[in-house]
C-alpha positions in Angstrom: 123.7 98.1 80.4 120.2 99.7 80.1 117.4 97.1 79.0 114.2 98.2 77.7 110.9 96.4 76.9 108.0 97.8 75.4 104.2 97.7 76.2 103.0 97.6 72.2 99.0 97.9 71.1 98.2 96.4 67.7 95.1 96.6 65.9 93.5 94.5 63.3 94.9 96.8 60.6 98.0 96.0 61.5 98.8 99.6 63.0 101.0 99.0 66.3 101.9 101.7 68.5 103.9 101.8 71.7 101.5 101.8 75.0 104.8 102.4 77.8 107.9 100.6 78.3 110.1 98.8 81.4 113.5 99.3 81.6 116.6 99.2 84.2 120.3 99.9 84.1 122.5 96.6 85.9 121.3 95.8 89.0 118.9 98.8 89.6 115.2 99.2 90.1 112.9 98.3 87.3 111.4 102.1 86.2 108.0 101.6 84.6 106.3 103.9 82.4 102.9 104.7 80.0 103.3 107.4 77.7 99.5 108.2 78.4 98.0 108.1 82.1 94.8 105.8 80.2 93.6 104.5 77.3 90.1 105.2 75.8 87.5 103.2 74.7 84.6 104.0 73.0 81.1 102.0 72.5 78.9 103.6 70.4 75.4 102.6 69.5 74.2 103.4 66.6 70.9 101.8 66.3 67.6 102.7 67.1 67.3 100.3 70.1 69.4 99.7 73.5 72.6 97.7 73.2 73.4 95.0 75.7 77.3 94.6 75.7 80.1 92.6 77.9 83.4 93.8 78.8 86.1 91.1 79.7 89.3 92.5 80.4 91.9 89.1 80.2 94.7 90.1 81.3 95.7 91.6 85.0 97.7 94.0 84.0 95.3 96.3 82.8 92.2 98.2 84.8 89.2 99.3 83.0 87.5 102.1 84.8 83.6 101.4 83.5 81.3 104.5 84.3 78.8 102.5 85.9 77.7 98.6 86.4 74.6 99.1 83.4 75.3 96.8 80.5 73.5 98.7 78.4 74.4 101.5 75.6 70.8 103.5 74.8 70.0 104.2 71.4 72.2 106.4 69.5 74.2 107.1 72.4 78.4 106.6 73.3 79.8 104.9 76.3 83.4 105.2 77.6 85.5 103.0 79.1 89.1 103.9 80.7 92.2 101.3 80.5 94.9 102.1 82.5 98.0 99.8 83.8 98.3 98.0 86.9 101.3 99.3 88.3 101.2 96.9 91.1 100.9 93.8 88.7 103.2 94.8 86.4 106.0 95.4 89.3 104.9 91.7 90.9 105.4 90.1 87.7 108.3 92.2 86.2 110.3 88.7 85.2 107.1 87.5 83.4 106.1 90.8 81.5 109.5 91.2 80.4 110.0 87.9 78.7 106.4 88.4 77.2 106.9 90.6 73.5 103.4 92.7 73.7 100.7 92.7 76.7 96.9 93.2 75.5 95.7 92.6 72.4 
């Protein structure tokens, strides 16, 4: 019997889209897999002075890759930040993620 779970985003408009999905046949290996390597985040300023902002990622399953440690977007200008899964955290807690209906927010 193949079983599948699914990584799902939603956003506040109610749009949810798949992220990735676990899934094994019997007694095999769990195979994981993210339809995209990463994720994209964008923070965009767009005032006319600096913008201090925080990043908390909450869950471990997830790794942001932040372009550097300043906490600060300059005016009128675009930061990016990179989310991509914990493969290693996921496989650990493969009986946990798969009971859990969506991971992230």
């Amino acid at each position: 019997m193949l079983r599948n779970y699914r990584f799902i985003h939603s956003f506040t408009d109610g749009i949810i889209c798949q992220l990735g999905k676990i899934s094994r046949r019997d007694d095999e290996e769990w195979t994981v897999k993210f339809e995209q390597e990463y994720r994209t985040i964008s923070i965009e300023n767009l005032l006319d002075s600096p913008l201090d902002y925080e990043i908390v990622n909450d869950t471990v399953y997830f790794e942001l890759d932040i372009p550097d440690d300043d906490k600060r977007a300059s005016p009128r200008s675009k930061r990016v930040v990179n989310v991509r899964p914990n493969y290693k955290a996921i496989i650990d807690n493969i009986e946990s993620v798969r009971r859990v209906r969506k991971i992230g927010k």
